[in-house]
C-alpha positions in Angstrom: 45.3 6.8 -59.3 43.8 3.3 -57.9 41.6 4.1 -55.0 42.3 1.4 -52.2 39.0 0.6 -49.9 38.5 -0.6 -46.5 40.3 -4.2 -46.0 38.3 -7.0 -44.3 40.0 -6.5 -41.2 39.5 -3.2 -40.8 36.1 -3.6 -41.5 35.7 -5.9 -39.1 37.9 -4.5 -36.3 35.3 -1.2 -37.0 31.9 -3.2 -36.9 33.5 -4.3 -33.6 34.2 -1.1 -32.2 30.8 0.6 -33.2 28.9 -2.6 -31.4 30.8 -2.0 -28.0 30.0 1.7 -28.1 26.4 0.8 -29.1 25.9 -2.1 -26.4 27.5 0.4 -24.2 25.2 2.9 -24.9 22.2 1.0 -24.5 23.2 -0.6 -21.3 23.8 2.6 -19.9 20.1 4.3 -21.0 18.8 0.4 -19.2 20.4 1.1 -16.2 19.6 4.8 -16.4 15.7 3.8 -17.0 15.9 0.7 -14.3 16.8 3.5 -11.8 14.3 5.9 -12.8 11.5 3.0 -12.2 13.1 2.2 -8.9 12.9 5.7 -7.7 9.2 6.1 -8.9 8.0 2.9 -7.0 9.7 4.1 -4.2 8.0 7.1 -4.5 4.7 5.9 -4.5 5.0 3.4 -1.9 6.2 5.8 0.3 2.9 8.4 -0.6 1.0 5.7 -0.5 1.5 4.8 3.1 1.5 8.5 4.5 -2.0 9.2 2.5 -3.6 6.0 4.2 -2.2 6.4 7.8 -3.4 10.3 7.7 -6.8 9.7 6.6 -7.2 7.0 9.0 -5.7 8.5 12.3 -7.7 11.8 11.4 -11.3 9.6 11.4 -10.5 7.3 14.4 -9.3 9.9 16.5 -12.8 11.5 16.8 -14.0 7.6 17.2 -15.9 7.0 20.3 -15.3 3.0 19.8 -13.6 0.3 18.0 -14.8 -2.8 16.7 -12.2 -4.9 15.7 -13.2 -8.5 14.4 -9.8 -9.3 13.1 -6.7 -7.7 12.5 -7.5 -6.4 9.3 -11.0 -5.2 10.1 -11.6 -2.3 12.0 -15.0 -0.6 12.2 -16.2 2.8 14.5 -18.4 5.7 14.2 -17.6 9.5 14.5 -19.2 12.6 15.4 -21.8 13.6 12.7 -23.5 16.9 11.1 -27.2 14.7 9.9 -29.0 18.6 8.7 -26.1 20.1 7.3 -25.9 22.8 8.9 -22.0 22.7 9.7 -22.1 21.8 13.4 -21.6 18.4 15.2 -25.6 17.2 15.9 -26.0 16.4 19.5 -29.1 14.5 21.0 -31.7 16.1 24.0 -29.1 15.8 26.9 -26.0 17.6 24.8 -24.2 14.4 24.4 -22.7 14.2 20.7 -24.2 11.7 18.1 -22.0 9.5 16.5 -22.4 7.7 13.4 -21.1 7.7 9.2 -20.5 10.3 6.7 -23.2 12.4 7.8 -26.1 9.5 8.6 -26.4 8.8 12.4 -25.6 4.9 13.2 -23.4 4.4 10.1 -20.2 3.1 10.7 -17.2 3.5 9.3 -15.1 -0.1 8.4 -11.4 0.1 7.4 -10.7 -3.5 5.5 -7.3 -4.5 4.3 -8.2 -6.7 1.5 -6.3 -10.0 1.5 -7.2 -10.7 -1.9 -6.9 -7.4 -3.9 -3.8 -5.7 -1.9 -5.9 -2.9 -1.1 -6.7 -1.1 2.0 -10.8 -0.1 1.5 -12.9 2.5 3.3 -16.3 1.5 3.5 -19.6 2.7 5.4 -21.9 0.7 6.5 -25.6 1.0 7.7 -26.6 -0.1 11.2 -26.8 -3.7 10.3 -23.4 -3.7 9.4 -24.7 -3.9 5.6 -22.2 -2.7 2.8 -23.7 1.3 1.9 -20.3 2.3 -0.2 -16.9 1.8 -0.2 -13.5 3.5 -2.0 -10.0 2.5 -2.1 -7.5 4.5 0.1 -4.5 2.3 -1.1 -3.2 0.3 -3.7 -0.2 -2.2 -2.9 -1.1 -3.2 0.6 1.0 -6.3 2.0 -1.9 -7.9 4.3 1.0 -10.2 5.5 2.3 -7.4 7.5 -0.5 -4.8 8.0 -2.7 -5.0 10.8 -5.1 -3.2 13.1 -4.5 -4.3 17.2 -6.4 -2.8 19.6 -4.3 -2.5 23.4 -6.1 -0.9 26.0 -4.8 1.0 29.4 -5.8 3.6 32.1 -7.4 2.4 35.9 -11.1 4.0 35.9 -11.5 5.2 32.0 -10.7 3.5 29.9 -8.4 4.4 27.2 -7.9 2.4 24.5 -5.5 2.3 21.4 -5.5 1.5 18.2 -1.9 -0.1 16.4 -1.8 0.2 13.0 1.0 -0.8 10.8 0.3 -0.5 7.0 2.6 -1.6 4.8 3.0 -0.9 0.8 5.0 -2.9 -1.4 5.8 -2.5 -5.0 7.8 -5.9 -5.5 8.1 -5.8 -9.5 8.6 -2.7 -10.4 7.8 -1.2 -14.3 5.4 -4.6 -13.9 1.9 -6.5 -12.4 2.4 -7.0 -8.6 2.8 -10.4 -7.3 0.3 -11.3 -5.6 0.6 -11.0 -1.7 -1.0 -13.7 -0.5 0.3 -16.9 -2.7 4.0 -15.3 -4.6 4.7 -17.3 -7.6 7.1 -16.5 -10.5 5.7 -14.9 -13.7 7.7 -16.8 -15.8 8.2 -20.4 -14.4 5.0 -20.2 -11.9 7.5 -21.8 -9.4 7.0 -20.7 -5.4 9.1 -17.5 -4.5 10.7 -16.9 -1.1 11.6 -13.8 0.4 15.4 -13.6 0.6 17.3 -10.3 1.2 14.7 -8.1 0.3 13.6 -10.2 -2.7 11.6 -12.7 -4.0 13.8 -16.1 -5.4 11.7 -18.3 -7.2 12.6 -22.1 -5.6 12.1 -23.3 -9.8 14.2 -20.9 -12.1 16.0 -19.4 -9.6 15.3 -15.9 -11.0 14.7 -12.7 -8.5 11.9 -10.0 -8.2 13.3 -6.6 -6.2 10.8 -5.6 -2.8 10.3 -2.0 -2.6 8.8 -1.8 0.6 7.5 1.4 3.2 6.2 0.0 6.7 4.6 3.2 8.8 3.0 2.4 12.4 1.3 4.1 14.5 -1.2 4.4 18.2 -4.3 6.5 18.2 -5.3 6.5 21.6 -8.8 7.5 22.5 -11.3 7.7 25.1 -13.8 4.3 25.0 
């Protein structure tokens, strides 16, 4: 008996179906992995912002003063322990002594770093020279982050700190565009912020803004 094989057709009409099923497939894992990076970015923006804005209200609401210079500068001192002995120093007439990370006279500077995209903590000696620093966040927007002083009260005077920090992941599973001068990747054309994306003015192709903006006011006494 003659055994009769697959006909061109049928072949063909297979190799079709087994590429939709494939392309399917694969579009599906995409869109399944495009998510997943989505929901990550999101993610860390969002821990980003509420590990920076703790740390910082917790110091500057034991400040005794604000320096601001600009609104992305902010420097103070806090109550400090100099011998180590677990207790707030305080000088010969009880009043507490105020400085940096244990050393009388530091201070401590908050920079948002226009350059970088990252918000630093540094101390500095009384000469407002550079002592150490470390990074409290990664993917900073200077463009709309900022330390604003406002002050109120008749007598004593209170004043408050604004601070709105914003962290922005705007090409997510890739490098960050940088903040301060957005151009495409690809084409190096400008990119404009349209409906919570970047459209570069050249190619016309679009990078997705994950964004978390937290604000706050410290208030304390000057």
């Amino acid at each position: 008996m003659r055994k009769r094989g697959f006909t061109l057709i049928e072949t063909l009409v297979t190799v079709g179906i087994m590429t939709i099923i494939i392309g399917t497939f694969f579009e599906t894992v995409t869109l399944a992995q495009r998510s997943w990076i989505f929901g990550q970015a999101r993610l860390l923006t969002q821990e980003t912002a509420r590990l920076a804005m703790d740390a910082m209200v917790k110091e500057l609401r034991l400040a005794n003063f604000v320096n601001i210079a600009d609104n992305h500068t902010v420097r103070f001192r806090v109550p400090v322990d100099t011998d180590g002995d677990n207790f707030l120093d305080v000088d010969n007439v009880g009043r507490l002594i105020y400085g940096a990370d244990g050393t009388a006279n530091y201070q401590i500077q908050y920079l948002i770093d226009c350059q970088s995209g990252r918000l630093l903590r540094r101390v500095l000696d009384a000469g407002g020279n550079l002592i150490r620093e470390r990074v409290l966040a990664n993917n900073v927007n200077p463009n709309q982050s900022s330390f604003t002083t406002e002050t109120a009260g008749i007598g004593i005077t209170n004043v408050g700190i604004n601070i709105i920090i914003t962290t922005e992941i705007n090409n997510p599973g890739f490098a960050n565009i940088n903040f301060t001068n957005p151009v495409c990747p690809l084409c190096k054309g400008a990119l404009n912020e349209q409906g919570g994306r970047y459209v570069c003015v050249k190619c016309g192709r679009t990078y997705p803004i994950i964004r978390t903006n937290l604000s706050t006011f410290v208030l304390f006494r000057n």
